[in-house]
N, CA and C atoms as an extended XYZ file, in Angstrom:
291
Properties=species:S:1:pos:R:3:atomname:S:1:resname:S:1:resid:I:1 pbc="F F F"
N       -23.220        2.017       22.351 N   UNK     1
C       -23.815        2.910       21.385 CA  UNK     1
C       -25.042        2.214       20.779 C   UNK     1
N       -26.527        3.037       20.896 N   UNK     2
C       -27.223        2.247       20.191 CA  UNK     2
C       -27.355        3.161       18.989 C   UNK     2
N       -27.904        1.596       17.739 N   UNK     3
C       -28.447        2.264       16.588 CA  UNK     3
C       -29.632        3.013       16.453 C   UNK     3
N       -30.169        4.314       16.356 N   UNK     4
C       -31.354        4.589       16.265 CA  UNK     4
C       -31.691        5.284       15.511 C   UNK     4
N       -33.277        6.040       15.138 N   UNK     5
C       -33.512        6.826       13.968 CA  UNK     5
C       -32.743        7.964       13.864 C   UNK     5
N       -32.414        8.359       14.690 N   UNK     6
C       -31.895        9.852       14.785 CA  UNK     6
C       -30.098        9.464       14.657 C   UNK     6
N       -29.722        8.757       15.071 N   UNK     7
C       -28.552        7.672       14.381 CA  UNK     7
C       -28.462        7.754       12.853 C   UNK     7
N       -29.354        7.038       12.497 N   UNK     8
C       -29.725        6.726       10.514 CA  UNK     8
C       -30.215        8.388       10.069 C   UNK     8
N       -30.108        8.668       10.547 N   UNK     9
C       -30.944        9.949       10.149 CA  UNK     9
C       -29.594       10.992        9.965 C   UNK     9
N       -29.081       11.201       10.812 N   UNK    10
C       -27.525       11.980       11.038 CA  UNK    10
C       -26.495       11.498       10.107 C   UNK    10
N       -26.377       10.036        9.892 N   UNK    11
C       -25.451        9.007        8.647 CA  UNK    11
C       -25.590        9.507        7.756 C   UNK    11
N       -27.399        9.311        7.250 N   UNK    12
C       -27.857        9.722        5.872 CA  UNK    12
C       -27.227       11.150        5.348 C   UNK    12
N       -27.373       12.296        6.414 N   UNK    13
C       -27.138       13.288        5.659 CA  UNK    13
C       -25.892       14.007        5.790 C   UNK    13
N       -24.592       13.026        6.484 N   UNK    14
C       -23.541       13.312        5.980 CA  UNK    14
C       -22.883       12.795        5.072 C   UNK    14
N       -23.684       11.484        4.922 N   UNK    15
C       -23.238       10.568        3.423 CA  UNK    15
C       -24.229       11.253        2.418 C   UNK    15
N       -24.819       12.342        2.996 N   UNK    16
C       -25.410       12.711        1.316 CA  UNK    16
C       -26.606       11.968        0.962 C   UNK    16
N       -27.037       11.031        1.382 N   UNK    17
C       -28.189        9.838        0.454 CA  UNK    17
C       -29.347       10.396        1.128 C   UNK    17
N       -30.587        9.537        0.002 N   UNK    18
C       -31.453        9.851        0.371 CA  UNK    18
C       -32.181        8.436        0.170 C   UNK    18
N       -32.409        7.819        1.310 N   UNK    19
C       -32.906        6.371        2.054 CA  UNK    19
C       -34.564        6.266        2.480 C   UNK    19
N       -34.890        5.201        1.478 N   UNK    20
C       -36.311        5.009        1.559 CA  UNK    20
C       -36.400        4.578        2.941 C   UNK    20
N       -37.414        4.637        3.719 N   UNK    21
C       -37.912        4.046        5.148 CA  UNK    21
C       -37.611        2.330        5.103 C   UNK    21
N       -37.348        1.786        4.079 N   UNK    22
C       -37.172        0.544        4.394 CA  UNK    22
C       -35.492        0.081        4.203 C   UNK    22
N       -34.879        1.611        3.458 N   UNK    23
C       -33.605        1.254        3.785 CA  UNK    23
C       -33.023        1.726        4.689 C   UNK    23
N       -33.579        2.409        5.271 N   UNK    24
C       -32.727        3.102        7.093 CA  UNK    24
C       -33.343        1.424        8.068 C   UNK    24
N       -34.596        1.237        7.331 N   UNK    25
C       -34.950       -0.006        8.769 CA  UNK    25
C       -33.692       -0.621        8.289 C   UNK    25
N       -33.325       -0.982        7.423 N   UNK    26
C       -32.300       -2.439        7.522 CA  UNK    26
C       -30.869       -2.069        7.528 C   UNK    26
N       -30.331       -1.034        7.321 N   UNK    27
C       -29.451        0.051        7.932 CA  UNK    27
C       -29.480        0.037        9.389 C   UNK    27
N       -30.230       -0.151        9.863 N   UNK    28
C       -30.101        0.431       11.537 CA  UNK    28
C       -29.593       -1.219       12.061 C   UNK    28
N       -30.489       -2.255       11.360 N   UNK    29
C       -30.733       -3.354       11.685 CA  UNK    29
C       -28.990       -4.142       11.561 C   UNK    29
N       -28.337       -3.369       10.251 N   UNK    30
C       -27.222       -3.918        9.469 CA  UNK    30
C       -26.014       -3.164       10.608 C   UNK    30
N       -26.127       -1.839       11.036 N   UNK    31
C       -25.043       -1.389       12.079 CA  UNK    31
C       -25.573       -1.834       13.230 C   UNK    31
N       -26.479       -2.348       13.369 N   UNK    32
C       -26.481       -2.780       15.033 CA  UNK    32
C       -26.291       -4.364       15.198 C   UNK    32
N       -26.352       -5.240       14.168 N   UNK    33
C       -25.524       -6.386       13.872 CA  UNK    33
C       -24.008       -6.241       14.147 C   UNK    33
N       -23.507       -5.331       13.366 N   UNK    34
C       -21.956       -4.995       13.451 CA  UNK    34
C       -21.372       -4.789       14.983 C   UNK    34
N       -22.308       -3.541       15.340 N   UNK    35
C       -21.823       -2.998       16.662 CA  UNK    35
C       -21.654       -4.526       17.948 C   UNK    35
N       -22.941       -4.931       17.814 N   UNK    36
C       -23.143       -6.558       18.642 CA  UNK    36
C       -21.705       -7.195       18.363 C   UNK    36
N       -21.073       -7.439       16.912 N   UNK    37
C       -20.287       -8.270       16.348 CA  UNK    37
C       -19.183       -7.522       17.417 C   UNK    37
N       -18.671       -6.255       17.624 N   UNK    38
C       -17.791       -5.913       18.057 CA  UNK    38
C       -17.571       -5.910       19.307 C   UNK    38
N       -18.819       -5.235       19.761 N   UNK    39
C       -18.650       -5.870       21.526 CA  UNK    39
C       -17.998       -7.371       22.140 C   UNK    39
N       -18.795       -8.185       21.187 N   UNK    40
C       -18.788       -9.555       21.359 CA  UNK    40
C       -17.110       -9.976       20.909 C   UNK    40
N       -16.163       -9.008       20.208 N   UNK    41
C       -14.513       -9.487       20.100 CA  UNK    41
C       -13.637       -8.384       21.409 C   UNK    41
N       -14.853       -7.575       21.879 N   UNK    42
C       -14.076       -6.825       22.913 CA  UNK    42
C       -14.121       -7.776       23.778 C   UNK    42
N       -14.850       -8.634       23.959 N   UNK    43
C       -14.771       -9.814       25.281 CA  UNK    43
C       -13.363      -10.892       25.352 C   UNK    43
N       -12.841      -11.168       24.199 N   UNK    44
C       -11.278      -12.103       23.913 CA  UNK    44
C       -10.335      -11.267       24.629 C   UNK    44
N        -9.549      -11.446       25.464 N   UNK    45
C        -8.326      -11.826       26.470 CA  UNK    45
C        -7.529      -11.899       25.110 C   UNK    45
N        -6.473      -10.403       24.913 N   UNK    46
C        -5.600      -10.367       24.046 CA  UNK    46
C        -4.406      -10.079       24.840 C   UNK    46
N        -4.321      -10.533       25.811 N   UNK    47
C        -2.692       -9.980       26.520 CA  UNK    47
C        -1.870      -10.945       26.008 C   UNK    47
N        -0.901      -10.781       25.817 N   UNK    48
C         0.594      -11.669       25.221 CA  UNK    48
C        -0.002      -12.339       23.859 C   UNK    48
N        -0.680      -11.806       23.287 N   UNK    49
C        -0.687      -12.114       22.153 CA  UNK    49
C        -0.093      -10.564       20.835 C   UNK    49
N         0.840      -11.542       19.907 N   UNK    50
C         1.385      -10.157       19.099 CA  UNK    50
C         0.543       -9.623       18.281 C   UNK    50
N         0.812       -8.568       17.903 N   UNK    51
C        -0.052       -7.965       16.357 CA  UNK    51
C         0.076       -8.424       15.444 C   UNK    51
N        -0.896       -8.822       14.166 N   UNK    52
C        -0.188       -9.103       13.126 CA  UNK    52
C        -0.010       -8.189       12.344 C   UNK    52
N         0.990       -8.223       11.908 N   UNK    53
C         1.566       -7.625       10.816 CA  UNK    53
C         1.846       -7.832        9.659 C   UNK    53
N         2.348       -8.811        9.198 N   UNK    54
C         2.166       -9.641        7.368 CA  UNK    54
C         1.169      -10.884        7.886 C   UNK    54
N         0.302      -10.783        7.146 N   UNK    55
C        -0.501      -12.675        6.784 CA  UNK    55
C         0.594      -13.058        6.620 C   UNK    55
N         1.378      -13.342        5.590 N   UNK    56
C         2.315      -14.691        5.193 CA  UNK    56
C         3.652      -13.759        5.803 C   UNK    56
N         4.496      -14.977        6.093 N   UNK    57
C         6.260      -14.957        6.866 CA  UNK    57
C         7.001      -14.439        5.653 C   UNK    57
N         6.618      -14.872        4.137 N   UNK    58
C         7.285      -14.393        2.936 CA  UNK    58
C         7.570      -12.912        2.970 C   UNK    58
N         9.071      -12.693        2.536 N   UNK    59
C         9.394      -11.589        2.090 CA  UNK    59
C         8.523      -10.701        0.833 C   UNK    59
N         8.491       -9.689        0.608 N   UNK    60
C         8.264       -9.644       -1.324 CA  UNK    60
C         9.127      -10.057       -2.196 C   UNK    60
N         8.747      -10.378       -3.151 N   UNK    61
C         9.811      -10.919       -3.992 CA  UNK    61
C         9.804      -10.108       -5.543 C   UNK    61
N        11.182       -8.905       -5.396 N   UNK    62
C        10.817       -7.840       -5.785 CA  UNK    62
C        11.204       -8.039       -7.654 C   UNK    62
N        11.057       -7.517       -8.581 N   UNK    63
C        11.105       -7.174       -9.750 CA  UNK    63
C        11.594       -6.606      -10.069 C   UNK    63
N        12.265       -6.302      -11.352 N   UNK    64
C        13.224       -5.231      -11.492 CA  UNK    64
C        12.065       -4.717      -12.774 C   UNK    64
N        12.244       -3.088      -12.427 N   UNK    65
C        11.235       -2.623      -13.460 CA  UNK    65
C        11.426       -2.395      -14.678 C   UNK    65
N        11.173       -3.436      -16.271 N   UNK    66
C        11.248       -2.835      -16.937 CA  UNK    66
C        10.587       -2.384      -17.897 C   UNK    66
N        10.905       -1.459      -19.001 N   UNK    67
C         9.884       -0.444      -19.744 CA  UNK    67
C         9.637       -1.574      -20.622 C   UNK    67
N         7.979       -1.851      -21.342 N   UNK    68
C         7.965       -2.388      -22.453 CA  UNK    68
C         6.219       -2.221      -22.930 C   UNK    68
N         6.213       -2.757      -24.310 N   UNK    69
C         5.267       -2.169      -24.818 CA  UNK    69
C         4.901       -0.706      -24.666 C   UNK    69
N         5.765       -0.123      -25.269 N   UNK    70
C         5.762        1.558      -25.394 CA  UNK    70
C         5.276        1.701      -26.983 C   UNK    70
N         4.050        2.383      -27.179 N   UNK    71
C         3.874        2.848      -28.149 CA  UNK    71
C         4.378        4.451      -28.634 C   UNK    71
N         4.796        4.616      -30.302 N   UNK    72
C         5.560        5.436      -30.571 CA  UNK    72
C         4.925        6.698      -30.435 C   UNK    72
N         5.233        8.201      -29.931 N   UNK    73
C         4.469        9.006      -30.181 CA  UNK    73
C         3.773        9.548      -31.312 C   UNK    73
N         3.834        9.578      -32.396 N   UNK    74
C         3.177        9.831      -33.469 CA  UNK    74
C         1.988        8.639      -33.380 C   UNK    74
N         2.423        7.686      -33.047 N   UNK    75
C         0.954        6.618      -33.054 CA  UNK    75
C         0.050        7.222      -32.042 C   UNK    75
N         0.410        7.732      -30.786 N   UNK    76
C        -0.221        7.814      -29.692 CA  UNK    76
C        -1.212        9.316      -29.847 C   UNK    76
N        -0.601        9.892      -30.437 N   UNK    77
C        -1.077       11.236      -30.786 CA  UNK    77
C        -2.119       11.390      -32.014 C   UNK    77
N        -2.255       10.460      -32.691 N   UNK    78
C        -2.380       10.252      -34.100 CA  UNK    78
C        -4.007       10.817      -34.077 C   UNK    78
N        -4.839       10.341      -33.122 N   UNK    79
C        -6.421       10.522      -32.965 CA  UNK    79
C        -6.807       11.326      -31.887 C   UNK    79
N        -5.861       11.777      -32.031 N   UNK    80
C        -6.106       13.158      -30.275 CA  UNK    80
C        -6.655       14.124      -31.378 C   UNK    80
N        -7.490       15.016      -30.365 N   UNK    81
C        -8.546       15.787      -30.943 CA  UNK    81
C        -7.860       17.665      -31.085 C   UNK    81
N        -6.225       17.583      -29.826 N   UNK    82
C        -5.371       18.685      -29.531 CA  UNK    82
C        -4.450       18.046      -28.844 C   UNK    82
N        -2.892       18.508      -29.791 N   UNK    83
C        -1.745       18.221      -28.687 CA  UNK    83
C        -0.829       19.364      -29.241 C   UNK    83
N         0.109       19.094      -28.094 N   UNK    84
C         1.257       20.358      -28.873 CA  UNK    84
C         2.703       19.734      -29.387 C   UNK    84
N         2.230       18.131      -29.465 N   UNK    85
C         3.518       17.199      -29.916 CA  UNK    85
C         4.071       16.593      -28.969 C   UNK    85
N         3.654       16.789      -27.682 N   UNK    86
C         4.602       16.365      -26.353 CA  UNK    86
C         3.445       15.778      -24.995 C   UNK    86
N         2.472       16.623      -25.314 N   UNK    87
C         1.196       16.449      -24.674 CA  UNK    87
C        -0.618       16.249      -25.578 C   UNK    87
N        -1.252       15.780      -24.481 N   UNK    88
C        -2.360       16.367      -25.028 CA  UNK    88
C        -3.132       17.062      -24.804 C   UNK    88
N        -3.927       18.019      -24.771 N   UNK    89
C        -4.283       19.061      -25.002 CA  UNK    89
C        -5.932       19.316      -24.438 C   UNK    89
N        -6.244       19.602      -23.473 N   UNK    90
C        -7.680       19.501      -22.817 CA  UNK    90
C        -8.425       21.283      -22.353 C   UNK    90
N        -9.566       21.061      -22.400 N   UNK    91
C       -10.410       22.129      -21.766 CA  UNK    91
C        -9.718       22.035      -20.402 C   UNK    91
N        -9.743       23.703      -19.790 N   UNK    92
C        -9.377       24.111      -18.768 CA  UNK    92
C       -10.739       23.370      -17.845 C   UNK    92
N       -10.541       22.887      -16.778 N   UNK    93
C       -11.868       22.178      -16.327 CA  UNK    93
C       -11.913       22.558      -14.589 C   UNK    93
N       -12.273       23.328      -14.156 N   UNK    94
C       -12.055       24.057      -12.784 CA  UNK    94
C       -13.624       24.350      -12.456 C   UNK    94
N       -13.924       23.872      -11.567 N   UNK    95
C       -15.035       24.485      -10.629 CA  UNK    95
C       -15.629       24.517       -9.528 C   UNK    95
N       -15.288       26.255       -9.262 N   UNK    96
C       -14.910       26.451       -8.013 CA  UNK    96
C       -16.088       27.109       -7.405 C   UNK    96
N       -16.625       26.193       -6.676 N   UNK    97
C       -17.693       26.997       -5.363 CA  UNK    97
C       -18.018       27.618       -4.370 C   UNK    97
């Protein structure tokens, strides 16, 4: 696959941006570094070698969850601007195109 304008050009406008001419040059320059990088690990002889799967042999070493630093509801509510005592209370915020 090569990198090219029409490459940077197709990126740009499904990522939305809008890329000065000197940031598509070093964009093109920056994925066609990468792409090189990858060819160049398609060349390693991976037969009988396993996948990895954890970095470290360690188990997790799990926690038991408990509740703390709970502030009281009347504190928590105290500077809300709308609640109904249980919640707080917001503009309906929907927009639909």
């Amino acid at each position: 696959m090569t990198v090219d304008e029409k490459l940077i050009s197709r990126l740009e406008k499904l990522a939305k941006l809008d890329l000065t001419s000197k940031e598509k040059e070093k964009l093109q320059k920056e994925l066609g570094d990468i792409l090189t990088m990858v060819d160049k690990l398609e060349e390693l002889d991976t037969k009988g070698v396993e996948p990895l799967i954890y970095v470290l042999e360690e188990d997790n070493a799990w926690r038991e969850d408990k509740v703390s630093g709970q502030i009281p509801k009347e504190k928590t509510f105290k500077n809300a601007p709308d609640t109904d005592g249980d919640y707080f209370k917001v503009p309906k915020v929907i927009d639909i195109k």
